[in-house]
C-alpha positions as CSV (number, residue, x, y, z in Angstrom):
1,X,23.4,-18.4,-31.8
2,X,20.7,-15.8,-31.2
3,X,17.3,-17.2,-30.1
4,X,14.5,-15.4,-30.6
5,X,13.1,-17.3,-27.0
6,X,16.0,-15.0,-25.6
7,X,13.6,-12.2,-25.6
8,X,10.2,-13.9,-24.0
9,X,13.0,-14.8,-21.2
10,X,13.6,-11.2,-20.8
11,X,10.2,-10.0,-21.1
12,X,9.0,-12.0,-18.2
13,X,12.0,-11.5,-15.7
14,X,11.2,-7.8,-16.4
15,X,7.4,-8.4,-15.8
16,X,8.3,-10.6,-12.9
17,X,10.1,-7.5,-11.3
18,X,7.8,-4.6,-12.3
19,X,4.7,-6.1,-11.7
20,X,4.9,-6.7,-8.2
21,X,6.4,-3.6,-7.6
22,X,3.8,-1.9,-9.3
23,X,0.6,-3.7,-7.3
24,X,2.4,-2.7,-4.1
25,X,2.7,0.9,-5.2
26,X,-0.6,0.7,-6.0
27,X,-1.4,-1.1,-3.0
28,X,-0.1,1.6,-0.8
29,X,-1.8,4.3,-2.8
30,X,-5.1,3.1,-2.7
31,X,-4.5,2.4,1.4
32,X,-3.7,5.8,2.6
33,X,-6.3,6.9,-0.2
34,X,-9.1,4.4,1.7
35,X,-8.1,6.0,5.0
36,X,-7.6,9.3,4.1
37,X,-11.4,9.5,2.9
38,X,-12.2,7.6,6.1
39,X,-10.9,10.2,8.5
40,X,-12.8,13.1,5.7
41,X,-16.1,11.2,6.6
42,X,-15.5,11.3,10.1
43,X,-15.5,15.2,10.0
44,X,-17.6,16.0,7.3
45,X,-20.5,18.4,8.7
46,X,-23.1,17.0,6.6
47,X,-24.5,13.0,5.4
48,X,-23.4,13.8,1.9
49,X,-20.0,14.4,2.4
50,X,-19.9,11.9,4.7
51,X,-21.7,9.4,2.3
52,X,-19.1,10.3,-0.3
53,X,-16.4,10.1,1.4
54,X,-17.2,6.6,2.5
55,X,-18.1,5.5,-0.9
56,X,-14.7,6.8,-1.7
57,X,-12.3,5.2,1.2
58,X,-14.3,1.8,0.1
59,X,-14.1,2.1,-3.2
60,X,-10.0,2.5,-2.4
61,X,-9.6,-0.5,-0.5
62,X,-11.6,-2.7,-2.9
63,X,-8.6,-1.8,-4.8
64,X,-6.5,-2.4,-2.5
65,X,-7.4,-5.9,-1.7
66,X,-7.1,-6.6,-5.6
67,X,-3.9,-4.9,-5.5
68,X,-2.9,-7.5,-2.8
69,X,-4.6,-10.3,-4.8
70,X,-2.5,-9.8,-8.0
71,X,0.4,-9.6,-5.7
72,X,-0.1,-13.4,-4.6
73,X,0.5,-14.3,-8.1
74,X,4.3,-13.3,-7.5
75,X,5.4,-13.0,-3.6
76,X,3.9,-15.7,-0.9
77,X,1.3,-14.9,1.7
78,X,3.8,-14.7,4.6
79,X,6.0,-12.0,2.4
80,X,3.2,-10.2,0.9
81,X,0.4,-9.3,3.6
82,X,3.1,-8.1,6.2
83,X,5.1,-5.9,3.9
84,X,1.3,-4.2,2.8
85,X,0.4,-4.2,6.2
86,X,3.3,-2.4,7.2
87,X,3.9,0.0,4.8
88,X,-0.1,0.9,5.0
89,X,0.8,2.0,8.1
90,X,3.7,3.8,7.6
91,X,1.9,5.7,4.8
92,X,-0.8,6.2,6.9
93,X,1.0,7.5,9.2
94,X,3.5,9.5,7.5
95,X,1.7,10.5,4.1
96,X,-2.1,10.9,5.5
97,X,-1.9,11.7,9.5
98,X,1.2,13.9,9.2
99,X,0.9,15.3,5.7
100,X,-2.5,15.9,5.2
101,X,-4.1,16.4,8.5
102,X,-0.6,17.5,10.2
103,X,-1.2,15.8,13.0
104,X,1.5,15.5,15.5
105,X,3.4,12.5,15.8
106,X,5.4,11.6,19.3
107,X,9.2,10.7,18.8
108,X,8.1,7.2,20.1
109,X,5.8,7.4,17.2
110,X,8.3,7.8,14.9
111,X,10.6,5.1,16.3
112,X,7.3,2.7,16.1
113,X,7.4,3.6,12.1
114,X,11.2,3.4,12.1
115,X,10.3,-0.6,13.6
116,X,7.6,-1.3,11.3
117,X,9.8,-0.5,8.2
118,X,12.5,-2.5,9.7
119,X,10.2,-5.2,9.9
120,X,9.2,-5.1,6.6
121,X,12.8,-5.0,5.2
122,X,13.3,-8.5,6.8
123,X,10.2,-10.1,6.5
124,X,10.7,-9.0,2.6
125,X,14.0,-10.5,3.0
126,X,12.0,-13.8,2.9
């Protein structure tokens, strides 16, 4: 027999997956967005671009820390700041230094990142 509670069941499973995954894409975003606009206001010639671009980098990682806020609601604290942590790093490193600024990063660099993401697959093993 069909139960209509069959579909609140599979509404939140599906929230309970595409939620989380959703503040840690956002989480990651915002990150190499706050540090991206960081490393802009370090170079800008000029206080207003520097002024903006710091307004910018902290109004990304005010997100960022509500990103990681609403992802407490699903994953705990020892799962969910170390998988952020890393992968902010990674992205900084890989999307922001490398991408943006094409700075040059050392094969030992690269086997850092290659450690850090390995880290993050088994701490968010759990």
């Amino acid at each position: 027999m069909w139960r209509p509670t069959v579909l609140f069941d599979r509404a939140a499973s599906l929230e309970n997956a595409v939620v989380p995954l959703a503040l840690l894409a956002g989480n990651l975003c915002c990150n190499i967005i706050a540090n991206a606009s960081f490393k802009m206001s370090a170079t800008s010639p000029e206080w207003r671009g520097f002024l903006a671009w710091q307004v910018a980098g902290n109004l990304a990682g005010f997100i960022t820390v509500l990103t990681l806020t609403g992802l407490l609601r699903y994953l705990p604290l020892h799962v969910a700041y170390p998988v952020t942590a890393g992968l902010a790093v990674v992205g900084v490193q890989v999307v922001a230094a490398r991408l943006l600024f094409g700075e040059a990063i050392s094969g030992g660099q690269w086997l850092g990142t290659a450690l850090v993401i390995a880290g993050i697959v088994l701490v968010g093993r759990g």
